[in-house]
mmCIF file as Biopython writes it, N, C-alpha, C and O atoms, coordinates in Angstrom:
data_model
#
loop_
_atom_site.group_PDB
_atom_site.id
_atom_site.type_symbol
_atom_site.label_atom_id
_atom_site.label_alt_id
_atom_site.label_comp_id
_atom_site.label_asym_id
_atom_site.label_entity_id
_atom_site.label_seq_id
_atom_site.pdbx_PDB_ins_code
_atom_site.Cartn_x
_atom_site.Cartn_y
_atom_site.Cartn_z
_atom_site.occupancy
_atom_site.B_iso_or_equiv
_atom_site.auth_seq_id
_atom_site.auth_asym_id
_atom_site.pdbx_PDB_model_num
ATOM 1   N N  . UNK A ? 1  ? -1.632  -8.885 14.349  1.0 0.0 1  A 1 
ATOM 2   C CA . UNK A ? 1  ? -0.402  -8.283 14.792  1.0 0.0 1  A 1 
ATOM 3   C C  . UNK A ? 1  ? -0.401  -6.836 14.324  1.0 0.0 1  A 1 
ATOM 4   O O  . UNK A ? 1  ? -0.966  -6.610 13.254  1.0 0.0 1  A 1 
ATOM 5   N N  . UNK A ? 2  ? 0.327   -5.520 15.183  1.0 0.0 2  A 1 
ATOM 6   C CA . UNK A ? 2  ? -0.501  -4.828 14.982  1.0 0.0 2  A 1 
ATOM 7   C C  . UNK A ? 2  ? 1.499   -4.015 15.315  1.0 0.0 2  A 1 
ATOM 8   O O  . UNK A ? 2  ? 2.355   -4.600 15.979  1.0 0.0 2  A 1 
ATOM 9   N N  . UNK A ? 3  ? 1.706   -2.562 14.584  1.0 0.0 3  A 1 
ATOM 10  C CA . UNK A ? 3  ? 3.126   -2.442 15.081  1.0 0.0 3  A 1 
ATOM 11  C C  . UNK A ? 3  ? 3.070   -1.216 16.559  1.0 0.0 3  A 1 
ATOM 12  O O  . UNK A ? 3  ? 2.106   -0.466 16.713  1.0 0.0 3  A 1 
ATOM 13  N N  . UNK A ? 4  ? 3.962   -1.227 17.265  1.0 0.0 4  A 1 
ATOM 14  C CA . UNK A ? 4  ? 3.782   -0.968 18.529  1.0 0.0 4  A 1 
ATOM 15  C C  . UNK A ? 4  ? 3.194   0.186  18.518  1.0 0.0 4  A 1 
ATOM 16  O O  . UNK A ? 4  ? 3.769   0.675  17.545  1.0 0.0 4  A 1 
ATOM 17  N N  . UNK A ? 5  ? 2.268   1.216  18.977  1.0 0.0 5  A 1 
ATOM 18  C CA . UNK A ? 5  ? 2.436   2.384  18.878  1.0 0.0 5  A 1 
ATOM 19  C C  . UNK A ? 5  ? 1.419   2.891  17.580  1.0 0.0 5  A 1 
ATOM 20  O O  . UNK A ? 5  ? 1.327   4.049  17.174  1.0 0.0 5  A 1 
ATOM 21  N N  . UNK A ? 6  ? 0.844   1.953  17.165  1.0 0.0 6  A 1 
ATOM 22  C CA . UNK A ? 6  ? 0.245   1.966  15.761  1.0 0.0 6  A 1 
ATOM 23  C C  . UNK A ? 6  ? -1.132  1.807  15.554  1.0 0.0 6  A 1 
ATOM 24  O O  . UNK A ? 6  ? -1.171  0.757  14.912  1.0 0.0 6  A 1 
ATOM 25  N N  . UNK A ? 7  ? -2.315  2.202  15.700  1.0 0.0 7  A 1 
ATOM 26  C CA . UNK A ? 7  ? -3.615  2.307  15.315  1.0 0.0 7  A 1 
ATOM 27  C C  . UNK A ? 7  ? -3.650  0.581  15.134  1.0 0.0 7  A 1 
ATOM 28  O O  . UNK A ? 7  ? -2.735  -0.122 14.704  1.0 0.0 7  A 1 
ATOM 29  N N  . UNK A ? 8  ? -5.009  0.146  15.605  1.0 0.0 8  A 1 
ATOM 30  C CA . UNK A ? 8  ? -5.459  -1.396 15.311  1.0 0.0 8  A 1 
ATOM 31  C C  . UNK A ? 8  ? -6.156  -1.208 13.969  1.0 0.0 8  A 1 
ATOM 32  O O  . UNK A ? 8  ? -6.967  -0.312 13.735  1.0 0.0 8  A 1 
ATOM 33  N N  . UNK A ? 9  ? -5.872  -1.878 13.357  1.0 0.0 9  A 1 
ATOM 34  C CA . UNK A ? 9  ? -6.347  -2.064 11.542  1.0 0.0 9  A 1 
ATOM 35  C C  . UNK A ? 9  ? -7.789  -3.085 11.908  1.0 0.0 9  A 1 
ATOM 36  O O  . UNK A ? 9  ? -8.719  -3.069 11.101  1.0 0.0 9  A 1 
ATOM 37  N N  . UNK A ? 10 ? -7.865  -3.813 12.975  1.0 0.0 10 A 1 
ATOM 38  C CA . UNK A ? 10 ? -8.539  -5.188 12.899  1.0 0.0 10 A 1 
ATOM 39  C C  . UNK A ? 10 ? -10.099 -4.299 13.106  1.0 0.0 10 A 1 
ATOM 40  O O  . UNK A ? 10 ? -10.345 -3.425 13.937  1.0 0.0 10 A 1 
ATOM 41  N N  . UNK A ? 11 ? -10.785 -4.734 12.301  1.0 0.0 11 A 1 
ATOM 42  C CA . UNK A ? 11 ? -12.534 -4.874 11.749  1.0 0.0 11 A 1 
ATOM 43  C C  . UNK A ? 11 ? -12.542 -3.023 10.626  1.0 0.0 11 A 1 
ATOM 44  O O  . UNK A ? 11 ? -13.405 -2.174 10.402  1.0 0.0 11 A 1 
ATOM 45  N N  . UNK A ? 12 ? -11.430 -3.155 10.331  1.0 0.0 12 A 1 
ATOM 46  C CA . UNK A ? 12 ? -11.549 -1.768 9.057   1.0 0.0 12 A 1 
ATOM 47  C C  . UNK A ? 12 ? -11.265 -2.389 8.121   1.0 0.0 12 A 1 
ATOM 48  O O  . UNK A ? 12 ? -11.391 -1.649 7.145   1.0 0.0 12 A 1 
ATOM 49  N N  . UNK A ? 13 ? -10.943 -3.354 7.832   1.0 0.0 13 A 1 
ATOM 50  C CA . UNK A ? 13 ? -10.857 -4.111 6.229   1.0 0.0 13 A 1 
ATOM 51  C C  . UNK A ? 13 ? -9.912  -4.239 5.904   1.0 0.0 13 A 1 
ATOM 52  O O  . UNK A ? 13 ? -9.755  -4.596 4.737   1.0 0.0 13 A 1 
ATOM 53  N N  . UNK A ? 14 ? -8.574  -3.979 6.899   1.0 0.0 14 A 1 
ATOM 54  C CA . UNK A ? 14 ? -7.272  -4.072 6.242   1.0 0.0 14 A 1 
ATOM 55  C C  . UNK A ? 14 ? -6.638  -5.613 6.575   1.0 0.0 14 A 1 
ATOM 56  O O  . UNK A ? 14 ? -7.169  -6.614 7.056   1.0 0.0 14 A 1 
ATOM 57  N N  . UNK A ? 15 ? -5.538  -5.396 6.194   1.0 0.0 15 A 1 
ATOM 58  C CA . UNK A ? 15 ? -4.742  -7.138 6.328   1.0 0.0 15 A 1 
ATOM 59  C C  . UNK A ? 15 ? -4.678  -7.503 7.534   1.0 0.0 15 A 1 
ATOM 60  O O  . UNK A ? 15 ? -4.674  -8.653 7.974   1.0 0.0 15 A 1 
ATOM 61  N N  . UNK A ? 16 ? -4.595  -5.894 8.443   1.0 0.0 16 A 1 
ATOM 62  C CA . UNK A ? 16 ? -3.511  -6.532 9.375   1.0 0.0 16 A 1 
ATOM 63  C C  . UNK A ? 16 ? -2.379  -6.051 9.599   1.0 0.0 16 A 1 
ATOM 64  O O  . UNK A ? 16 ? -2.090  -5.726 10.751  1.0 0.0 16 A 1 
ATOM 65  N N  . UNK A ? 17 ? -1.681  -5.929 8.794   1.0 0.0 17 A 1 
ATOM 66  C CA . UNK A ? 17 ? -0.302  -5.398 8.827   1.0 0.0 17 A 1 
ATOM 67  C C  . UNK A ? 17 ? -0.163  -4.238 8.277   1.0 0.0 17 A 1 
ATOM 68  O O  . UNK A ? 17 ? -0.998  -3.762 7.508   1.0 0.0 17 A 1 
ATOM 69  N N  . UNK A ? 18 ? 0.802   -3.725 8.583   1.0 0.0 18 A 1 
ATOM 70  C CA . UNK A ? 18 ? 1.057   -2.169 7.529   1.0 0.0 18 A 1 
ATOM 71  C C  . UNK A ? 18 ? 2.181   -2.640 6.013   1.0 0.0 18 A 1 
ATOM 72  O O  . UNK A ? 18 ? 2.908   -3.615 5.820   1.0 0.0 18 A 1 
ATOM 73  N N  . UNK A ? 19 ? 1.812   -1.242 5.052   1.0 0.0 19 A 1 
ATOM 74  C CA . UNK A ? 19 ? 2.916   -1.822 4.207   1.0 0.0 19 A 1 
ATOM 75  C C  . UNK A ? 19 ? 4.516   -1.908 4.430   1.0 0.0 19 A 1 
ATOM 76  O O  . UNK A ? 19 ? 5.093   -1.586 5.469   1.0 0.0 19 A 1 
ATOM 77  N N  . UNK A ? 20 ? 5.007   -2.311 3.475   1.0 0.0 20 A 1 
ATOM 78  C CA . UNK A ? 20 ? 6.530   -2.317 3.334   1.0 0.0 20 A 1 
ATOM 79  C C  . UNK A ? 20 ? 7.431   -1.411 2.428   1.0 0.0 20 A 1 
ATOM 80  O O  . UNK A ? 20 ? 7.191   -1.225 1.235   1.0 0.0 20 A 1 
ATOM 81  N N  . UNK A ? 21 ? 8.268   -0.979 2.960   1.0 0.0 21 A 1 
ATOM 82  C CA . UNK A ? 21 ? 9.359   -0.837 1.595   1.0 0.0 21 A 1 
ATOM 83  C C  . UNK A ? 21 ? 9.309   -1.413 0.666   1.0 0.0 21 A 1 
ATOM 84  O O  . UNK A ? 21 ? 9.446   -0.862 -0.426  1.0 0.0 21 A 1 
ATOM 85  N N  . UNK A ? 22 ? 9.079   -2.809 0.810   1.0 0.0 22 A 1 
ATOM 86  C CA . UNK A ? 22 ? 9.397   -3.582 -0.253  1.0 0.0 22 A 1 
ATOM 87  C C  . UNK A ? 22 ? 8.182   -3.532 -1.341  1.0 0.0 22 A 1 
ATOM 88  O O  . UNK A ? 22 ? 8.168   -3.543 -2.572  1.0 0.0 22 A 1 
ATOM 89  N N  . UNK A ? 23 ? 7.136   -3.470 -0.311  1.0 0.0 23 A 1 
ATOM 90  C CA . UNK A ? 23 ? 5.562   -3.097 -1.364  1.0 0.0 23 A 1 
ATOM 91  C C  . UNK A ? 23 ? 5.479   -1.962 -2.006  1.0 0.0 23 A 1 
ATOM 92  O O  . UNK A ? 23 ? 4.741   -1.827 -2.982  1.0 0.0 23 A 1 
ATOM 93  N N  . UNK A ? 24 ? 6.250   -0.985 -1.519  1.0 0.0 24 A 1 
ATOM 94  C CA . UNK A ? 24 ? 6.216   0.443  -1.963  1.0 0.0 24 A 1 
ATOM 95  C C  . UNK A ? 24 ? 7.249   0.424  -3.284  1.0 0.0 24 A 1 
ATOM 96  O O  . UNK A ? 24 ? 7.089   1.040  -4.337  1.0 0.0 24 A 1 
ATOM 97  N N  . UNK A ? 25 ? 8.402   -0.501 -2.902  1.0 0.0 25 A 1 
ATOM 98  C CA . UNK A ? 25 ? 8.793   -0.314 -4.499  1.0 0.0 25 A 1 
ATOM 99  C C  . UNK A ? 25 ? 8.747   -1.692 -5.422  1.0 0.0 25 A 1 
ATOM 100 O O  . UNK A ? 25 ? 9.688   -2.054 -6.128  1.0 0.0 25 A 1 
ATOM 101 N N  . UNK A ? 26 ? 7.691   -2.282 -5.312  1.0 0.0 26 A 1 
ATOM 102 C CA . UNK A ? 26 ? 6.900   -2.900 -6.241  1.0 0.0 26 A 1 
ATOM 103 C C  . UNK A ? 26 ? 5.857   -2.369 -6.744  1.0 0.0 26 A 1 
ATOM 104 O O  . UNK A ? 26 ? 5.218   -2.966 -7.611  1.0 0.0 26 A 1 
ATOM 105 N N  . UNK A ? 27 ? 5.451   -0.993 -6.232  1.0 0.0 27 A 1 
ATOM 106 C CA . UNK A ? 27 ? 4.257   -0.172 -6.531  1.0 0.0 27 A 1 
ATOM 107 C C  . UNK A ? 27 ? 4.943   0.856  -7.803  1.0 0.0 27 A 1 
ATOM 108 O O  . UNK A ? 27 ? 4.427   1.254  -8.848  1.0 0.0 27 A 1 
ATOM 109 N N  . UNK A ? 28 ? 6.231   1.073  -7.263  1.0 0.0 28 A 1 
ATOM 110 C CA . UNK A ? 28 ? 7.309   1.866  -8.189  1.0 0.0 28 A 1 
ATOM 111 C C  . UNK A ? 28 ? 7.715   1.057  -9.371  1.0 0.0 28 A 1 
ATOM 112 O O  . UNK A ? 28 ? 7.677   1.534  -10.505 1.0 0.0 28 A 1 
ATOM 113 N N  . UNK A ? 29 ? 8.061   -0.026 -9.151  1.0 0.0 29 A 1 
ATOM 114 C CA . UNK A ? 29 ? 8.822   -0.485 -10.074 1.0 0.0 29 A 1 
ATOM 115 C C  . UNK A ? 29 ? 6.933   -0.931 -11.152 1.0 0.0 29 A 1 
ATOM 116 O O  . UNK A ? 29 ? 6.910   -0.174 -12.123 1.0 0.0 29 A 1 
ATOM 117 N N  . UNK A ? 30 ? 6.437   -1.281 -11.145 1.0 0.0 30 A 1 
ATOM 118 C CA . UNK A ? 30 ? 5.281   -1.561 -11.938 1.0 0.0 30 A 1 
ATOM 119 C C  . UNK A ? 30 ? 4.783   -0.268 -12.605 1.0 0.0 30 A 1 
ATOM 120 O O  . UNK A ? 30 ? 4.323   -0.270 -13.746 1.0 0.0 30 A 1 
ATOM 121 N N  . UNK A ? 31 ? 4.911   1.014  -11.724 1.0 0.0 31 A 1 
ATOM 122 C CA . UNK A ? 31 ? 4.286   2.377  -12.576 1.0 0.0 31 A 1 
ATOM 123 C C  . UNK A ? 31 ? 5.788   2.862  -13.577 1.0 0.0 31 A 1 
ATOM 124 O O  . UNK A ? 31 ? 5.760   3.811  -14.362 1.0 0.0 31 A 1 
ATOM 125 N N  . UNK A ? 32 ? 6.766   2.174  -13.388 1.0 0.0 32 A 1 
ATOM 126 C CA . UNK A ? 32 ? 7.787   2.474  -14.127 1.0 0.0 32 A 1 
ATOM 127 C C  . UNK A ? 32 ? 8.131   1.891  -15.260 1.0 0.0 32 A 1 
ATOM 128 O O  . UNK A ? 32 ? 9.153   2.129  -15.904 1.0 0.0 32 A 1 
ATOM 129 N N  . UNK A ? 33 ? 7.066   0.919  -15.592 1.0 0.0 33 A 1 
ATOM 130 C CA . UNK A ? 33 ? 7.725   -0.316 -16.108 1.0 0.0 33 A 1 
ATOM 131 C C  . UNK A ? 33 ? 6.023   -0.063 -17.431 1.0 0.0 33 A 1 
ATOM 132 O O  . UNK A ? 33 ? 4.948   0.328  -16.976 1.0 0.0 33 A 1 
ATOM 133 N N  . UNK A ? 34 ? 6.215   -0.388 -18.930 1.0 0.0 34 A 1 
ATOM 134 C CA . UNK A ? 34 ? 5.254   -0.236 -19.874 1.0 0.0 34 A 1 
ATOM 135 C C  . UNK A ? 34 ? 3.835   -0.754 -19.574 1.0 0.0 34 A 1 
ATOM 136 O O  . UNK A ? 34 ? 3.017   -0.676 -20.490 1.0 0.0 34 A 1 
ATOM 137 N N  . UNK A ? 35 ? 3.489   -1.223 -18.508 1.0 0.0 35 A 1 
ATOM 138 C CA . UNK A ? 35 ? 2.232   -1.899 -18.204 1.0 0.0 35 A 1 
ATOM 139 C C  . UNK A ? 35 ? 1.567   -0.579 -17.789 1.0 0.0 35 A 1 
ATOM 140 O O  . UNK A ? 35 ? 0.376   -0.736 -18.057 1.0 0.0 35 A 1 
ATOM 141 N N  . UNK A ? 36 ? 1.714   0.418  -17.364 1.0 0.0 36 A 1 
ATOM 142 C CA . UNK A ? 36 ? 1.436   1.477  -16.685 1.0 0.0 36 A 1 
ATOM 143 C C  . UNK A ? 36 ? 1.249   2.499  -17.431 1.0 0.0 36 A 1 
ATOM 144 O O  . UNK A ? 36 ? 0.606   3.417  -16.920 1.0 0.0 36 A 1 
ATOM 145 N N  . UNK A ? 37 ? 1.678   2.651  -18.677 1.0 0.0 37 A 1 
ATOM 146 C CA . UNK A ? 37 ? 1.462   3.495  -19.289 1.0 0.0 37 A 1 
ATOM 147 C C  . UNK A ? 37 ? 0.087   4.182  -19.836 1.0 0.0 37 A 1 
ATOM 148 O O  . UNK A ? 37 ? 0.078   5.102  -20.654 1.0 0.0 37 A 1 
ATOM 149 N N  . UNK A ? 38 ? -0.920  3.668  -19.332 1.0 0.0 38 A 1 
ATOM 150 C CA . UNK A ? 38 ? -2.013  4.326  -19.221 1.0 0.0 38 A 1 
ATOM 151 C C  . UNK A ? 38 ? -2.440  5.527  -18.241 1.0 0.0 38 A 1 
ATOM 152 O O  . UNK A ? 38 ? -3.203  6.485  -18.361 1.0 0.0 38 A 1 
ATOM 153 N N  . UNK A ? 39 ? -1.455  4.962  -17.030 1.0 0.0 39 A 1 
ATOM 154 C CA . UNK A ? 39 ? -1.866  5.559  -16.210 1.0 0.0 39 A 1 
ATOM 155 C C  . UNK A ? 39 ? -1.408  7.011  -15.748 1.0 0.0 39 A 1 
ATOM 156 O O  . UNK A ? 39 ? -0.217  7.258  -15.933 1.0 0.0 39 A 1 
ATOM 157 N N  . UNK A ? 40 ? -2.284  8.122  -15.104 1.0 0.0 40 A 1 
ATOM 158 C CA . UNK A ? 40 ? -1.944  9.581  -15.291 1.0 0.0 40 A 1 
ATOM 159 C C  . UNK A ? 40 ? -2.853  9.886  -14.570 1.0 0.0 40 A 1 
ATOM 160 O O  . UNK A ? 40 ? -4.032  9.549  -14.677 1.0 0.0 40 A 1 
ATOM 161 N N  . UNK A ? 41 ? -2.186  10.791 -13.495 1.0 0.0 41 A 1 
ATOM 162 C CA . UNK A ? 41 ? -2.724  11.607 -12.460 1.0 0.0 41 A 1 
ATOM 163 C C  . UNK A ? 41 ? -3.553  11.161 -11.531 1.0 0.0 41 A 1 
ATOM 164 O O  . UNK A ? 41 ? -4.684  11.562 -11.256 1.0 0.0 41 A 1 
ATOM 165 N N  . UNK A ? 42 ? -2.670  9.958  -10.870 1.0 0.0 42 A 1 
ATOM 166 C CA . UNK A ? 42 ? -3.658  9.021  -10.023 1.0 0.0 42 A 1 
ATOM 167 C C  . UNK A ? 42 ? -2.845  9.319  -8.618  1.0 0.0 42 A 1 
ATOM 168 O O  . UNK A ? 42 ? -1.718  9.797  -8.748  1.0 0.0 42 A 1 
ATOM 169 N N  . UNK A ? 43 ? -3.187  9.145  -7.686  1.0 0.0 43 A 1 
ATOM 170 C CA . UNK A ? 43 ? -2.793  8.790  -6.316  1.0 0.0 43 A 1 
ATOM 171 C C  . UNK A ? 43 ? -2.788  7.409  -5.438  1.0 0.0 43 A 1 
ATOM 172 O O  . UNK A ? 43 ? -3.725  6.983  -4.762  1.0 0.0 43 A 1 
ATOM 173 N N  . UNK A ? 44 ? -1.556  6.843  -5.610  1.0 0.0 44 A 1 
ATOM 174 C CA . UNK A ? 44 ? -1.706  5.573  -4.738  1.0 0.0 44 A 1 
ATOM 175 C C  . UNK A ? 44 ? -1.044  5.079  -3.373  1.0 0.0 44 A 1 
ATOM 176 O O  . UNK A ? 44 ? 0.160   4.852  -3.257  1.0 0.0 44 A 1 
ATOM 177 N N  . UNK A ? 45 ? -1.817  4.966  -2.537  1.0 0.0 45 A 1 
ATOM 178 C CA . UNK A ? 45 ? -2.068  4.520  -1.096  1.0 0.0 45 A 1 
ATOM 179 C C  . UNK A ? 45 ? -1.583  2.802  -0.964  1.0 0.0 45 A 1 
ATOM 180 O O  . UNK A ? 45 ? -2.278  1.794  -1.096  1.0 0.0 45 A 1 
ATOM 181 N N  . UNK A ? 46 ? -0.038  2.951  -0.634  1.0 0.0 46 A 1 
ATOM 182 C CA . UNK A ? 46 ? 0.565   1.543  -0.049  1.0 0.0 46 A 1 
ATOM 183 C C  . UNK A ? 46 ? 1.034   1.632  0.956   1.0 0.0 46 A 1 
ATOM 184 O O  . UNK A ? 46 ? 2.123   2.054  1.345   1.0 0.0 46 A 1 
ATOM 185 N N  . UNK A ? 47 ? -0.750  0.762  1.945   1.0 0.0 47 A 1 
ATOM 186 C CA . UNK A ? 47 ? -0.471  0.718  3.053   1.0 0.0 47 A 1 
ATOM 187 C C  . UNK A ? 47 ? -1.177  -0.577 3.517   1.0 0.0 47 A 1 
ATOM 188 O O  . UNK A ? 47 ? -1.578  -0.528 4.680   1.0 0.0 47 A 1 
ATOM 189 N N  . UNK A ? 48 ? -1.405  -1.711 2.853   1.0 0.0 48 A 1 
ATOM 190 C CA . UNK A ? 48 ? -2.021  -2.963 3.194   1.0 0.0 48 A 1 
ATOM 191 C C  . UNK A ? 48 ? -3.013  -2.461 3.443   1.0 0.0 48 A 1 
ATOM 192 O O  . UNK A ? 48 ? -3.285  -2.653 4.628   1.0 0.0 48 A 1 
ATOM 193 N N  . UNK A ? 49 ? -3.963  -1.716 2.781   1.0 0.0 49 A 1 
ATOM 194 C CA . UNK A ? 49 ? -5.336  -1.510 3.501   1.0 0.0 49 A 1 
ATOM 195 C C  . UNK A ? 49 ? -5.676  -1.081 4.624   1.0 0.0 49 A 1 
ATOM 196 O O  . UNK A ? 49 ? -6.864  -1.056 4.948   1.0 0.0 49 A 1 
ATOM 197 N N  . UNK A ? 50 ? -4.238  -0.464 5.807   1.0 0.0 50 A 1 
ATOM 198 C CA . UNK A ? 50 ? -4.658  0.637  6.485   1.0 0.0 50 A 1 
ATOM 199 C C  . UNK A ? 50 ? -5.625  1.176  6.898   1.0 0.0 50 A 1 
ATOM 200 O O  . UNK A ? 50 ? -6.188  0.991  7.977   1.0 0.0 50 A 1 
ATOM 201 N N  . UNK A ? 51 ? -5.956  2.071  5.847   1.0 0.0 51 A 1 
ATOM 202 C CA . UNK A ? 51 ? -6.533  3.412  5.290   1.0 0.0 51 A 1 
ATOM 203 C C  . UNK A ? 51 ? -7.947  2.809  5.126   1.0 0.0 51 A 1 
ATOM 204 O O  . UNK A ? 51 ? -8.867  3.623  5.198   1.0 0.0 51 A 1 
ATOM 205 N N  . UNK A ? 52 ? -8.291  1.419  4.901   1.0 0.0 52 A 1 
ATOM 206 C CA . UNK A ? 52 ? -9.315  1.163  4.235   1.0 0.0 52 A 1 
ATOM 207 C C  . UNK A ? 52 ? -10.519 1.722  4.729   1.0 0.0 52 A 1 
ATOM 208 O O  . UNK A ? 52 ? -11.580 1.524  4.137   1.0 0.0 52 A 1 
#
């Protein structure tokens, strides 16, 4: 399933689907939260593998 208007993801390695809001701030809420605190000067790509 693919969203209207939207590049086919199928044989690039992605899910399938694109991301969500909802994935995007589970991506937020985890770099906000003490588990993350390592992390610095990274760039992250939430897009279900899209991009892959």
């Amino acid at each position: 399933m693919s969203c209207r208007g939207a590049p086919s993801t199928a044989g690039r390695g992605g899910t399938g689907h694109y991301g969500t809001p909802e994935g995007v701030a589970a991506m937020v809420a985890h770099l906000a939260g003490p588990e993350a605190a390592g992390v610095t000067g990274s760039v992250f790509t939430v897009d279900a593998g899209a991009n892959a």
